[in-house]
Backbone as CSV, one residue per row, in Angstrom:
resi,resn,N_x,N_y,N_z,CA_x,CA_y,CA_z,C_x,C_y,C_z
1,UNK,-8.073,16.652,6.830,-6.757,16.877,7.433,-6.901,16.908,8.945
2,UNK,-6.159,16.575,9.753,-5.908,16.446,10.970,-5.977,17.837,11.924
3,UNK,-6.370,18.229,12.691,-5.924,19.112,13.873,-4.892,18.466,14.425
4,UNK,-4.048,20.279,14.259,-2.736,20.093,15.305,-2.799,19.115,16.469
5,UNK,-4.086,19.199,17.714,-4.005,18.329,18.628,-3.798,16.930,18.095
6,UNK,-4.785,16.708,17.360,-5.078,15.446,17.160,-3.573,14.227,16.865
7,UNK,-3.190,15.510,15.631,-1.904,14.997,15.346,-0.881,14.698,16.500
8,UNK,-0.660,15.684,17.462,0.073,15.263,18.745,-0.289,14.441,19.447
9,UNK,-0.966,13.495,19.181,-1.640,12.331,19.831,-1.108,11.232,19.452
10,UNK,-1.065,11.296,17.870,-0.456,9.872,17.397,0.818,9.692,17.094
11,UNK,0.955,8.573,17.076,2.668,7.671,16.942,2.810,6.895,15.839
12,UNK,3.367,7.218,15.039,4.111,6.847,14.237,5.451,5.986,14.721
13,UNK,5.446,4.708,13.907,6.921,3.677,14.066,7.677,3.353,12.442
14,UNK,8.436,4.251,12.314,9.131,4.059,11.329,10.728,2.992,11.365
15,UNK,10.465,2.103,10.486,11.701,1.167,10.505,12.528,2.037,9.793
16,UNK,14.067,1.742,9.777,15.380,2.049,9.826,15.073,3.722,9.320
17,UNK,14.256,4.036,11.004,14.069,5.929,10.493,15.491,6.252,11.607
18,UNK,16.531,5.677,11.606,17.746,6.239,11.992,18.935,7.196,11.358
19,UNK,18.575,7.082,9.668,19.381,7.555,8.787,18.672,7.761,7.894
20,UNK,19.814,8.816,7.075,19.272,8.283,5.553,17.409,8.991,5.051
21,UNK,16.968,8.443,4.548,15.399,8.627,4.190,14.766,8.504,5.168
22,UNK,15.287,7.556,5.945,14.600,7.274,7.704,14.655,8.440,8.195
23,UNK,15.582,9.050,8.745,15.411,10.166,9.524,14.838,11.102,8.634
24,UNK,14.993,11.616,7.326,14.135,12.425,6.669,12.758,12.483,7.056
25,UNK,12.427,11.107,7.180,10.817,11.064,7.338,10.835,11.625,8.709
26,UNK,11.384,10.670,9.498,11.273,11.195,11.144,11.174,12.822,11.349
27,UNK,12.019,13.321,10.959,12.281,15.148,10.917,10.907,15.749,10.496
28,UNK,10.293,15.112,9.571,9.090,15.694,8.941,8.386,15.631,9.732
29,UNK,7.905,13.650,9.822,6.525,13.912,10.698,6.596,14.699,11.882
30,UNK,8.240,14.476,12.620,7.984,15.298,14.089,7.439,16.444,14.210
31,UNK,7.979,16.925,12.720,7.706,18.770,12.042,5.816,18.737,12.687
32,UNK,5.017,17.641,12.285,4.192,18.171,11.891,3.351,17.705,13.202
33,UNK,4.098,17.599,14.306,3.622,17.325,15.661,3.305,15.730,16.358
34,UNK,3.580,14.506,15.316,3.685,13.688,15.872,4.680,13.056,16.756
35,UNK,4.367,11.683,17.263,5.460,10.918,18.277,5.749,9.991,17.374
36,UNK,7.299,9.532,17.635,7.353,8.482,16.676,8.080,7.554,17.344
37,UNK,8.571,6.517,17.323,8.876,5.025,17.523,10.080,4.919,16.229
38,UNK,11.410,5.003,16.686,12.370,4.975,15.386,13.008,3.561,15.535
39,UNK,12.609,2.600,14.809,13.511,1.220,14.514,14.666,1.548,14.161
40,UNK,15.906,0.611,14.785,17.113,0.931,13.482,17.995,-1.198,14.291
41,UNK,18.452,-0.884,13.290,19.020,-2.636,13.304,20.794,-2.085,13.914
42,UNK,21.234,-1.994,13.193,22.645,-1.856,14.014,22.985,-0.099,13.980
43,UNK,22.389,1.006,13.494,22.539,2.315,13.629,22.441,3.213,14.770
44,UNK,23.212,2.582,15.808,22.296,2.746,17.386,22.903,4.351,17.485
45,UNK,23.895,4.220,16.712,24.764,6.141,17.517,23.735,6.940,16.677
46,UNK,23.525,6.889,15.545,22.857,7.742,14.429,21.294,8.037,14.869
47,UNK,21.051,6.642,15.507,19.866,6.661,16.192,19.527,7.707,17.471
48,UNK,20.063,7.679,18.283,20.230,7.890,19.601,20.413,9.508,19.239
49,UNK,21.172,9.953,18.291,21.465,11.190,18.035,20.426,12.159,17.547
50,UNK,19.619,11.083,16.443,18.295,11.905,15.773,17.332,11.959,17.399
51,UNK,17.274,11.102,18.236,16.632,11.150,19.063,16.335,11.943,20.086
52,UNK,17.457,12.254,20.108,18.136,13.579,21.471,17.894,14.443,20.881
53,UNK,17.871,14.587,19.174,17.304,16.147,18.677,16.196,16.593,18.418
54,UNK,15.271,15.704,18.238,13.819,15.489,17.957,13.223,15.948,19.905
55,UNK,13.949,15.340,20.580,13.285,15.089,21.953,13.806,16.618,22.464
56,UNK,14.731,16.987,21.564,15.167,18.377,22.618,14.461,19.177,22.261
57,UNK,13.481,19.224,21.158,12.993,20.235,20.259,11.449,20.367,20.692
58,UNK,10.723,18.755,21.372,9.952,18.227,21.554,9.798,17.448,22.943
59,UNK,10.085,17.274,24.206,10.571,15.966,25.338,9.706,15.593,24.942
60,UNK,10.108,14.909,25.562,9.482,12.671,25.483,8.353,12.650,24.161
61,UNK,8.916,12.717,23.046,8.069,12.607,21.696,8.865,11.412,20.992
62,UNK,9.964,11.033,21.114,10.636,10.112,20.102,11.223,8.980,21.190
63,UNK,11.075,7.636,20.962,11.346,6.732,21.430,12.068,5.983,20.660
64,UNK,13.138,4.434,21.104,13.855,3.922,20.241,13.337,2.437,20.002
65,UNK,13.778,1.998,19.269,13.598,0.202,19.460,14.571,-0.544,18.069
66,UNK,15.099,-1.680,18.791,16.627,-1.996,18.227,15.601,-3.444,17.535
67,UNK,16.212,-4.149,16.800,15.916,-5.161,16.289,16.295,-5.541,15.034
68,UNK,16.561,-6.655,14.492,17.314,-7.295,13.044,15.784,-7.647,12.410
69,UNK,15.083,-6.997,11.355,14.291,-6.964,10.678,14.278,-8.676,10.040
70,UNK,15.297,-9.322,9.922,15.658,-10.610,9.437,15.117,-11.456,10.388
71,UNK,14.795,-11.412,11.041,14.388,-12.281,12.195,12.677,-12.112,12.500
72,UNK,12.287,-12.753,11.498,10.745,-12.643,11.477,10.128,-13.032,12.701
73,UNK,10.758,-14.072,13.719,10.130,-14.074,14.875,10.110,-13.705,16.143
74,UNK,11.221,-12.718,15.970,11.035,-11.210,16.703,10.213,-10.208,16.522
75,UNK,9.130,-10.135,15.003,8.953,-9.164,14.545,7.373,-8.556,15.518
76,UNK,7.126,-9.762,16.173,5.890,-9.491,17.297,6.228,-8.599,18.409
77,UNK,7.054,-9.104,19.025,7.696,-8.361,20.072,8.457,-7.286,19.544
78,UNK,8.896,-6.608,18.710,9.258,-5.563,17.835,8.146,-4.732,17.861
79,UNK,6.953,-5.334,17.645,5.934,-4.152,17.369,5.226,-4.050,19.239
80,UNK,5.284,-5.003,20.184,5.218,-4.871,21.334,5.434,-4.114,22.444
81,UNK,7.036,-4.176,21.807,7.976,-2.661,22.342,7.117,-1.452,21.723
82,UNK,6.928,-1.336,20.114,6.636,-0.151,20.327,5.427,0.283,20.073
83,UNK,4.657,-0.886,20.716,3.513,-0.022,21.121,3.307,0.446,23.102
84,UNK,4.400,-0.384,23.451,4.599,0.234,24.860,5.206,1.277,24.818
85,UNK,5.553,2.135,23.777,6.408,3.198,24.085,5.752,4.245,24.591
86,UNK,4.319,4.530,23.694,3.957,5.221,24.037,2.037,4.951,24.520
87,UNK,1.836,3.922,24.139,0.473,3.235,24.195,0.045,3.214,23.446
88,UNK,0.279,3.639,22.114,-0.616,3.426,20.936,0.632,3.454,19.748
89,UNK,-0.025,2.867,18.458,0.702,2.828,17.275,-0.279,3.328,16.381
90,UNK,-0.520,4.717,15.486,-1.507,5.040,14.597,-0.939,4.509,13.208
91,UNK,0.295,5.020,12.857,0.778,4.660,11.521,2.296,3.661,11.828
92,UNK,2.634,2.955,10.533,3.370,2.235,10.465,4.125,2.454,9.150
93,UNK,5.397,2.895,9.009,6.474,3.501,7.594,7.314,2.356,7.692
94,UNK,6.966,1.398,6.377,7.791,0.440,5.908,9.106,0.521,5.402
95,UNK,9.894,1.689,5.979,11.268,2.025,5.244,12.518,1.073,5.126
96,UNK,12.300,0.506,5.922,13.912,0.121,6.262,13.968,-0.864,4.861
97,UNK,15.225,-1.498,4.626,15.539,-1.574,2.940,17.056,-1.909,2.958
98,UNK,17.654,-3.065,2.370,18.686,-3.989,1.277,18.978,-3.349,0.215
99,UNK,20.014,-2.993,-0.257,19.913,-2.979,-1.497,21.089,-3.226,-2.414
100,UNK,21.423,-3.989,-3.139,22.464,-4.590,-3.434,21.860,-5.053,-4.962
101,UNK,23.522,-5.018,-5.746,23.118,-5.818,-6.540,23.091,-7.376,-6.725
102,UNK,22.272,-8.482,-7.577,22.726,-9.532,-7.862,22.350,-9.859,-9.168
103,UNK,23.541,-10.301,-9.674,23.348,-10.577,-10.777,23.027,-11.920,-11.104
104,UNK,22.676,-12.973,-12.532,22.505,-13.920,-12.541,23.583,-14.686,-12.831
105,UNK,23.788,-15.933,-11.906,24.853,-16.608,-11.876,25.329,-16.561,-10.604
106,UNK,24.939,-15.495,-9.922,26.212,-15.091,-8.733,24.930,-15.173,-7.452
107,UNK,23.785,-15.135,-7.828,22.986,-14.929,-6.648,23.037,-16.001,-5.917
108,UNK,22.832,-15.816,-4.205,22.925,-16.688,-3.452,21.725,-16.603,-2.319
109,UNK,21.801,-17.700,-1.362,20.544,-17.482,-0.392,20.736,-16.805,0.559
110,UNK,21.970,-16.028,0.759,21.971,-14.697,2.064,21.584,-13.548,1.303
111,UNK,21.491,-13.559,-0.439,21.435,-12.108,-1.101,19.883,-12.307,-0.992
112,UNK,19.332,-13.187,-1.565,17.635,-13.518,-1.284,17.043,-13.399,0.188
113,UNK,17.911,-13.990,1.221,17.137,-14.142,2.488,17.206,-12.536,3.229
114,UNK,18.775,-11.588,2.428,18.721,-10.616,3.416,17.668,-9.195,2.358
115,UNK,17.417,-9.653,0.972,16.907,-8.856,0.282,15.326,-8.456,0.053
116,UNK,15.285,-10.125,0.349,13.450,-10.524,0.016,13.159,-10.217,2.134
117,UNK,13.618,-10.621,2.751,13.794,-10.373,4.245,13.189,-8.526,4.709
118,UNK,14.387,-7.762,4.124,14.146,-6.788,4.305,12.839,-5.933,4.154
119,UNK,13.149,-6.273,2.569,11.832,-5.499,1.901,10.514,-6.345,1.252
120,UNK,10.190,-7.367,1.919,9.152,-7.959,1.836,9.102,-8.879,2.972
121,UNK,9.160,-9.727,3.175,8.808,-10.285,4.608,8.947,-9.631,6.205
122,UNK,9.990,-8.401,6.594,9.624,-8.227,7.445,8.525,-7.182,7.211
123,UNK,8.397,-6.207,6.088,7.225,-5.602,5.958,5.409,-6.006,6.037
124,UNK,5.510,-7.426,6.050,4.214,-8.161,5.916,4.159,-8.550,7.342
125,UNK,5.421,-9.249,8.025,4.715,-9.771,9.620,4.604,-8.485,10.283
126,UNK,5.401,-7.547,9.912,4.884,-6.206,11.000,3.908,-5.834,11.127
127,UNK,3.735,-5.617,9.565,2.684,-5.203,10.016,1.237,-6.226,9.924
128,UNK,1.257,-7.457,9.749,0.165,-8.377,10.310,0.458,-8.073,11.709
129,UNK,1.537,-8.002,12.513,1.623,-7.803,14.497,0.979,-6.860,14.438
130,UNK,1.163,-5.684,13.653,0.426,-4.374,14.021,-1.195,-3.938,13.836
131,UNK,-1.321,-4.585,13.014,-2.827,-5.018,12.498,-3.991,-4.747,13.433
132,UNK,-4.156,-5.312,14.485,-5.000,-5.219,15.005,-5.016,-3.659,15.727
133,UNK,-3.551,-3.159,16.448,-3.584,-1.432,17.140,-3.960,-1.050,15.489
134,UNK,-3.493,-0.896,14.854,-3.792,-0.242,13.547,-5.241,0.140,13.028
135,UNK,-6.097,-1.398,13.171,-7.270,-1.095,12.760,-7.835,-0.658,13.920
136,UNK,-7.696,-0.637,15.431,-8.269,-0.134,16.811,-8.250,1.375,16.530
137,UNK,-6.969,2.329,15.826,-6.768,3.331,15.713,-7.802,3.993,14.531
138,UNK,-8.100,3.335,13.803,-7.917,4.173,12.194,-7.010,4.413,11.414
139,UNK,-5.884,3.693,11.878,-4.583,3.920,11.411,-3.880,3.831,9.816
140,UNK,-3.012,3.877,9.708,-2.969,4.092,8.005,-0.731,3.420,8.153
141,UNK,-0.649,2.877,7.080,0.454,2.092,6.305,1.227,2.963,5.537
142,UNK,2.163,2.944,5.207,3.049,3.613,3.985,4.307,2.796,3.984
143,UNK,4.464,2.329,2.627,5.685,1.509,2.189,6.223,2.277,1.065
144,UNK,7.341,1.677,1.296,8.333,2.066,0.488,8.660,1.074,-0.869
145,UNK,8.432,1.569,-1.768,8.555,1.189,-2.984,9.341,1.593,-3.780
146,UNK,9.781,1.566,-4.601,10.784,1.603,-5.792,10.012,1.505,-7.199
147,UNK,10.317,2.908,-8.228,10.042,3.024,-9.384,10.106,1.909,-10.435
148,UNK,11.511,0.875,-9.772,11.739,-0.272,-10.492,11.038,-1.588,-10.088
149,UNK,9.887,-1.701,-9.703,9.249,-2.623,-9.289,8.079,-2.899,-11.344
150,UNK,8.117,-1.879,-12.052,7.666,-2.356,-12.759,8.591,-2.210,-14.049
151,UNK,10.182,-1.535,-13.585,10.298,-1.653,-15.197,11.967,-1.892,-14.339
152,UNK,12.345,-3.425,-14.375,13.577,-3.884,-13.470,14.685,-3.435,-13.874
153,UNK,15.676,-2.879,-12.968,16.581,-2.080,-12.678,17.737,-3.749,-13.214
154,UNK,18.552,-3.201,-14.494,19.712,-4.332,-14.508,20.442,-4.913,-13.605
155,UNK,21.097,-6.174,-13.899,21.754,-6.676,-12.703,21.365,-6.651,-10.796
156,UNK,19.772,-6.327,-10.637,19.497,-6.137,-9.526,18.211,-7.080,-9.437
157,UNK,18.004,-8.516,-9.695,17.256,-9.145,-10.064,16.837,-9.859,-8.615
158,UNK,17.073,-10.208,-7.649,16.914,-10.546,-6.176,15.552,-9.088,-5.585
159,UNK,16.233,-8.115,-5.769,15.787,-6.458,-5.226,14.610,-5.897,-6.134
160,UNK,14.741,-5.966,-7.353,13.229,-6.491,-8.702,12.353,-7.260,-7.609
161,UNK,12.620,-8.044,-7.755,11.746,-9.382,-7.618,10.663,-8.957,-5.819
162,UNK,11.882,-8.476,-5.011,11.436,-8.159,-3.622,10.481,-6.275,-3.663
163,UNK,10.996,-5.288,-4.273,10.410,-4.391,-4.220,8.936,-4.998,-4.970
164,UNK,8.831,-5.402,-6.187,8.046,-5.776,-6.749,6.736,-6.404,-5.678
165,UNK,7.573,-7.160,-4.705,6.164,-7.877,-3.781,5.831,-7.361,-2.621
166,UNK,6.839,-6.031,-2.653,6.092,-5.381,-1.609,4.769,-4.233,-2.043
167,UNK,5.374,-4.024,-3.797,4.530,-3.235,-3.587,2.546,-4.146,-3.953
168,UNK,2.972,-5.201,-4.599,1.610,-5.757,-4.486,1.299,-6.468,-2.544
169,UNK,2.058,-6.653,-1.908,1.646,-6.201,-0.504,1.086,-5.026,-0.443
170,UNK,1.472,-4.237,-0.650,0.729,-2.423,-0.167,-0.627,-3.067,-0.992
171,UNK,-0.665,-3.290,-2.195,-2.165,-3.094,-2.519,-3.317,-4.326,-1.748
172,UNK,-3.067,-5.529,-1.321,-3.042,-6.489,-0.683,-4.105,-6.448,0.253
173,UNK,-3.113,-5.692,1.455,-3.483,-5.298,2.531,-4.865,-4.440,2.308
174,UNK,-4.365,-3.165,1.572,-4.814,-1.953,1.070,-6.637,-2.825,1.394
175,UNK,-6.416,-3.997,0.826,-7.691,-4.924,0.978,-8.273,-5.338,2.013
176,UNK,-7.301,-6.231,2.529,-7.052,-6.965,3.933,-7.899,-6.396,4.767
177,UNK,-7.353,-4.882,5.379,-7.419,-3.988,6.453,-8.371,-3.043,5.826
178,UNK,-8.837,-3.192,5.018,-9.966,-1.817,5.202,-11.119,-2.411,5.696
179,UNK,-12.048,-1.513,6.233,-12.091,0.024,5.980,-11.293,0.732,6.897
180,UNK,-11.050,-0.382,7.778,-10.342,0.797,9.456,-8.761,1.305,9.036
181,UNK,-8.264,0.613,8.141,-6.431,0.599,7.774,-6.725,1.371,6.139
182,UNK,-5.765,2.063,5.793,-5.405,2.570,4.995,-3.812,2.255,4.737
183,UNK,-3.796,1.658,3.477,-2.201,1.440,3.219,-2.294,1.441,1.769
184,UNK,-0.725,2.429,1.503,0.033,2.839,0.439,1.548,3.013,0.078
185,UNK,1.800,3.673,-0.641,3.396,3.288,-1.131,3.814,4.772,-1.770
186,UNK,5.225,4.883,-1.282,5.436,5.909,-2.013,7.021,5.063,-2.822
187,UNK,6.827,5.381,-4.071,8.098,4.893,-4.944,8.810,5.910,-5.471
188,UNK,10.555,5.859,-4.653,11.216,7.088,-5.249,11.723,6.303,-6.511
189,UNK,12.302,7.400,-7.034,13.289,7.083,-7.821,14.978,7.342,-7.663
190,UNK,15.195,8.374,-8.353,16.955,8.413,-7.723,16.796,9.257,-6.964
191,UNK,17.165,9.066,-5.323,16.909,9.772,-4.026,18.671,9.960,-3.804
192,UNK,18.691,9.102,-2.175,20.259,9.532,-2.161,20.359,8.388,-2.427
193,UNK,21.876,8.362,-3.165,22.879,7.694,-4.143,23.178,6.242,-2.700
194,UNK,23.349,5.201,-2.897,23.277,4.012,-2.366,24.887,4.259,-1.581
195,UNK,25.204,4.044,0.070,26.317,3.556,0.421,27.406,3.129,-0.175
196,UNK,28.438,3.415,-0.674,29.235,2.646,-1.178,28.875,1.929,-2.286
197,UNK,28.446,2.486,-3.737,27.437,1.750,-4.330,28.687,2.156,-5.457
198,UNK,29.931,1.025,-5.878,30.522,1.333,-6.854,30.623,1.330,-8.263
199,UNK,28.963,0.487,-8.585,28.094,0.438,-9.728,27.979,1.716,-9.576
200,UNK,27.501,2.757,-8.949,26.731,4.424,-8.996,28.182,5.116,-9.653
201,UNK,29.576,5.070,-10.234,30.425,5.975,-10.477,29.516,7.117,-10.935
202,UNK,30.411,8.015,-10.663,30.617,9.455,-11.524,29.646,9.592,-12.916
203,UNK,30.026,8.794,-13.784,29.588,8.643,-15.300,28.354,8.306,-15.422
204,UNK,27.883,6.899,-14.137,26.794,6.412,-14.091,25.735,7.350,-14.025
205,UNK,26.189,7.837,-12.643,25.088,9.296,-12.049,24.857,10.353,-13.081
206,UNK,26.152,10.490,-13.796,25.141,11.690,-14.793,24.474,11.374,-15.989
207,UNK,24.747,9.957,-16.332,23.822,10.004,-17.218,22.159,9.502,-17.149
208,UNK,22.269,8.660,-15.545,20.944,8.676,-14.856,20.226,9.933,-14.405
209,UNK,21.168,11.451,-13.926,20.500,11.971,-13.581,20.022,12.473,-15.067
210,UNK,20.326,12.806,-16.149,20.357,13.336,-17.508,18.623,13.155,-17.674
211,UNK,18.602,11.687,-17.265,16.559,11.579,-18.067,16.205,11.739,-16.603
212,UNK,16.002,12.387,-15.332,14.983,13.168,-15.019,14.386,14.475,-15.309
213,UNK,13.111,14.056,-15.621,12.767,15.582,-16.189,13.114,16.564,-15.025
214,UNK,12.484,16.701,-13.973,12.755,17.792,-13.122,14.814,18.049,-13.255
215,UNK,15.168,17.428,-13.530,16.400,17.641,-13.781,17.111,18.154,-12.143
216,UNK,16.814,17.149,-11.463,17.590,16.668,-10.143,17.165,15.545,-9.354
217,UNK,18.181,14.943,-9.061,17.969,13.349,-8.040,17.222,14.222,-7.054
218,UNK,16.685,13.224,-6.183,15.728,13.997,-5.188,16.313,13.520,-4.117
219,UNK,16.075,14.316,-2.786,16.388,14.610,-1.437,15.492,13.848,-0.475
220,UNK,15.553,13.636,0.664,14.972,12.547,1.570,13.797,13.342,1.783
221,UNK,13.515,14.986,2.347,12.397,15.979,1.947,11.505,15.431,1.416
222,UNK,11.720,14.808,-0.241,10.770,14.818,-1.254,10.131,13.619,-0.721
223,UNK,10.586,12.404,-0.293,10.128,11.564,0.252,9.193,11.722,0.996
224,UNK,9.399,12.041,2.646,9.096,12.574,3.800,8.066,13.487,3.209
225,UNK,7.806,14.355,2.707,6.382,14.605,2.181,5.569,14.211,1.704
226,UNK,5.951,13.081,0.688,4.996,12.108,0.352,4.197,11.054,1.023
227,UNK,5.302,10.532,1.653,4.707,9.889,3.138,3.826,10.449,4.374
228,UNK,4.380,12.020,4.269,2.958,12.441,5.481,1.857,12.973,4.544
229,UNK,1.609,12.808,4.146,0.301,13.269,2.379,0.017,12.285,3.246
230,UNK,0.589,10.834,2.375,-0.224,9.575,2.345,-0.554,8.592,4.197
231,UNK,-0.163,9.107,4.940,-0.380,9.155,6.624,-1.352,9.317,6.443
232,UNK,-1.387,11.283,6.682,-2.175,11.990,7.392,-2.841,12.540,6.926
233,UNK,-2.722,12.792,5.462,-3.926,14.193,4.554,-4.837,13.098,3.680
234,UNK,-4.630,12.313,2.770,-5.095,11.307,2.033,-6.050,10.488,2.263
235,UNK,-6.964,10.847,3.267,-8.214,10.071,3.717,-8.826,9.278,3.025
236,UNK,-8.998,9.831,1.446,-9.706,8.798,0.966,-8.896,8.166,0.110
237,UNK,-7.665,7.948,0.415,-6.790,7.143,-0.630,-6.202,5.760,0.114
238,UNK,-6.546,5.054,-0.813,-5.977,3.273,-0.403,-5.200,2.558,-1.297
239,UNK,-4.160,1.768,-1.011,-3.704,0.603,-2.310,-3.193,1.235,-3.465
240,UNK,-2.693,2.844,-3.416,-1.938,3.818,-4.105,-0.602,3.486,-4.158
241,UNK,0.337,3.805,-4.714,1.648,3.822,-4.841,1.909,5.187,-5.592
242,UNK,2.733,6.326,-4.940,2.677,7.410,-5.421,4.525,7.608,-6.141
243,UNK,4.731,7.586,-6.808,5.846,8.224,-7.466,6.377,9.233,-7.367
244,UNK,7.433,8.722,-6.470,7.985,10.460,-6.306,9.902,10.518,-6.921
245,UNK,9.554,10.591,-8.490,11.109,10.531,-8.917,11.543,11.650,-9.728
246,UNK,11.034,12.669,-9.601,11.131,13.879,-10.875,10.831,13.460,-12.103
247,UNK,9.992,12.654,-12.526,9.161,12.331,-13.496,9.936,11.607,-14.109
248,UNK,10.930,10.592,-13.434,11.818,9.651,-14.509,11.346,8.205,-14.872
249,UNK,10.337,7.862,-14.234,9.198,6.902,-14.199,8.643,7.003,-15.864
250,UNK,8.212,7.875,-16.580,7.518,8.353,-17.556,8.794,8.071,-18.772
251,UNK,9.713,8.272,-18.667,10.690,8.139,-19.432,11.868,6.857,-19.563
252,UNK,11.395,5.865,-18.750,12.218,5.248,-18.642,12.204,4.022,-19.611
């Protein structure tokens, strides 16, 4: 495990840590004395806001950086910025994330380009840009995965297909980059309930929440702990994917 100093040394760059599970994580690691680098694509107020609270709690610990994850050939200069933020990049949180349904028949190439985009291709050039500060550091990976990468979530066959290759990316790399890189995955299950997600009604949710054993959807917290485990405490763990759904994985 890390010393406090040590930990105040490194920077963390979490994509779309503006909201949502993003800032969950952000709140944590800051908790636990790091700097972080918060991506967000169009969340600039939500952004700017976690920022000013993190920095008031902490000065000059949290920095910003704007960018459309879709645009793979920005994704160099994305990681450029933020490794000028603060001079170094130790870890890299693959959060940011699509999620929509498509069904068959109806799928199209903006549901593929903005789905497979999100959660698999910009997760691979980033962090190939980051690769090299990463392995300079000792640095360590964490992606975001989904419980349904091995047992596919209906009508969501585009978002299957993309969680699915990120998480054999995490193990990949897990290859790639060792011994100096460490990379893993944490896969929720039902966290918070999707934007405007009018597949999720009322009826839906309780009978999804019904088969978790722990017998509650989980909170961005549950996340955000799993992810600084697999950062900062997990030394000797690589090419893991940890499950964090109240045991609905087992039952499904």
């Amino acid at each position: 495990m890390l010393t406090e100093r040590q930990q105040d040394e490194r920077v963390v760059l979490i994509t779309g840590g503006a909201r949502r599970v993003g800032a969950g994580i952000a709140r944590l690691l800051h908790g636990r004395g790091l700097r972080l680098v918060l991506h967000y694509r169009g969340s600039r107020a939500e952004a700017e806001a976690l920022a000013s609270e993190l920095n008031a709690a902490r000065a000059d610990s949290v920095a910003l950086v704007q960018a459309d994850l879709l645009d793979a050939a920005a994704l160099p200069d994305l990681a450029e910025r933020a490794l000028a933020a603060f001079g170094r990049i130790d870890g890299l949180v693959n959060n940011a994330s699509s999620f929509f349904p498509t069904e068959v028949g109806k799928i199209d190439e903006a549901a593929w380009h903005d789905l497979m985009g999100s959660n698999l291709k910009a997760p691979l050039f980033l962090s190939q840009a980051l690769a090299p500060e990463l392995t300079r550091r000792g640095g360590a990976i964490v992606g975001i995965a989904d419980i349904h990468v091995d047992r596919p979530m209906a009508r969501h066959v585009v978002y299957n297909l993309a969680k699915a290759g990120h998480a054999q990316l995490i193990r990949s790399l897990a290859i790639e980059l060792a011994p100096a890189v460490r990379v893993n995955g944490v896969a929720p299950g039902v966290n918070l309930w999707p934007d405007g997600a009018e597949s999720f009604g009322p009826e839906v949710r309780a009978k999804i929440e019904a088969t978790i054993p722990l017998q509650r959807t989980g909170v961005p917290e549950d996340i955000a702990r799993a992810v600084a485990f697999l950062l900062l405490d997990a030394t000797y763990v690589t090419g893991q994917i940890l499950a964090v759904d109240g045991g609905r994985g087992i039952v499904l």
